[in-house]
C-alpha positions, 0 to 999 in steps of 0.5 A: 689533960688531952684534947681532942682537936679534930674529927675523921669522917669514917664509913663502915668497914674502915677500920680505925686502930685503937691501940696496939701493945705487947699485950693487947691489940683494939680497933673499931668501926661502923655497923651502920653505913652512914659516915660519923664524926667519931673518935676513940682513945684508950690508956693504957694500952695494956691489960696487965696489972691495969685496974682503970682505964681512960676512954676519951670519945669525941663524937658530934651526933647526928640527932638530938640525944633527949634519949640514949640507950646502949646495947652491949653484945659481946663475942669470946672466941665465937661465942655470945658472952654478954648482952646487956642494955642501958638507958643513959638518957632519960630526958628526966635527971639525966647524970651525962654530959651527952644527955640534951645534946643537940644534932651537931653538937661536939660532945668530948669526954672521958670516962674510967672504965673498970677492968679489975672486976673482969679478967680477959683470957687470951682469946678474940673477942668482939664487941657490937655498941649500939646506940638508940635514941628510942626505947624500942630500938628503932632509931640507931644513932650509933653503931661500933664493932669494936675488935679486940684481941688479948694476946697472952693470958693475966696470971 
């Protein structure tokens, strides 16, 4: 099992390497200018013959997470390729370990992300999280742009 021990206060435009291979290359920063105790760690670093990845974050939150929806937007060579939105917290029932965290709280967790149901053609693409402790989307938590750059295609 692999900890995180420490955290590194970002600002926005810093950006931070994610990981780096013969096949894919990812980094990220803030959207937003507010400094965040934040980090990221993805396994494997590859996405040939790759069916799941570990994404591990560790986050200390600047509000109190009752609420949660995230925001996707993602960008392929230029052009929108997808929006999508979920509430991950609802304050009723909540599944996450986020869900009913306190402001200061640190929450470390890894999740499996699927990529065998997606196919990423050689390209750039870039990615906006955003994070809303509100239904209306007024109040960000959160924000990464995340770059990724897939160097050959997956045959």
């Amino acid at each position: 099992m692999f900890g995180l021990l420490f955290f590194t206060l970002f600002t926005s435009g810093v950006s931070e390497l994610l990981c780096m291979s013969s096949d894919l290359e990812m980094s990220y920063d803030f959207c937003d200018s507010t400094a965040q105790a934040f980090r990221l760690n993805l396994t494997p670093c590859s996405i040939m013959n790759t069916s799941v990845w570990k994404l591990t974050v560790a986050w200390i939150p600047r509000s109190d997470m009752t609420f949660l929806k995230i925001v996707f937007n993602v960008w392929y060579d230029g052009a929108k390729a997808l929006h999508w939105k979920h509430v991950l917290c609802s304050g009723a029932d909540d599944e996450y370990s986020v869900c009913e965290m306190l402001k200061g709280e640190t929450l470390v967790e890894e999740f499996d992300v699927k990529g065998s149901r997606t196919s990423f053609p050689k390209g750039n693409y870039n990615v906006i999280i955003q994070g809303f402790s509100d239904d209306s989307e007024n109040n960000m938590v959160i924000c990464l742009n995340i770059t990724m750059i897939v160097k050959q295609d997956v045959y």
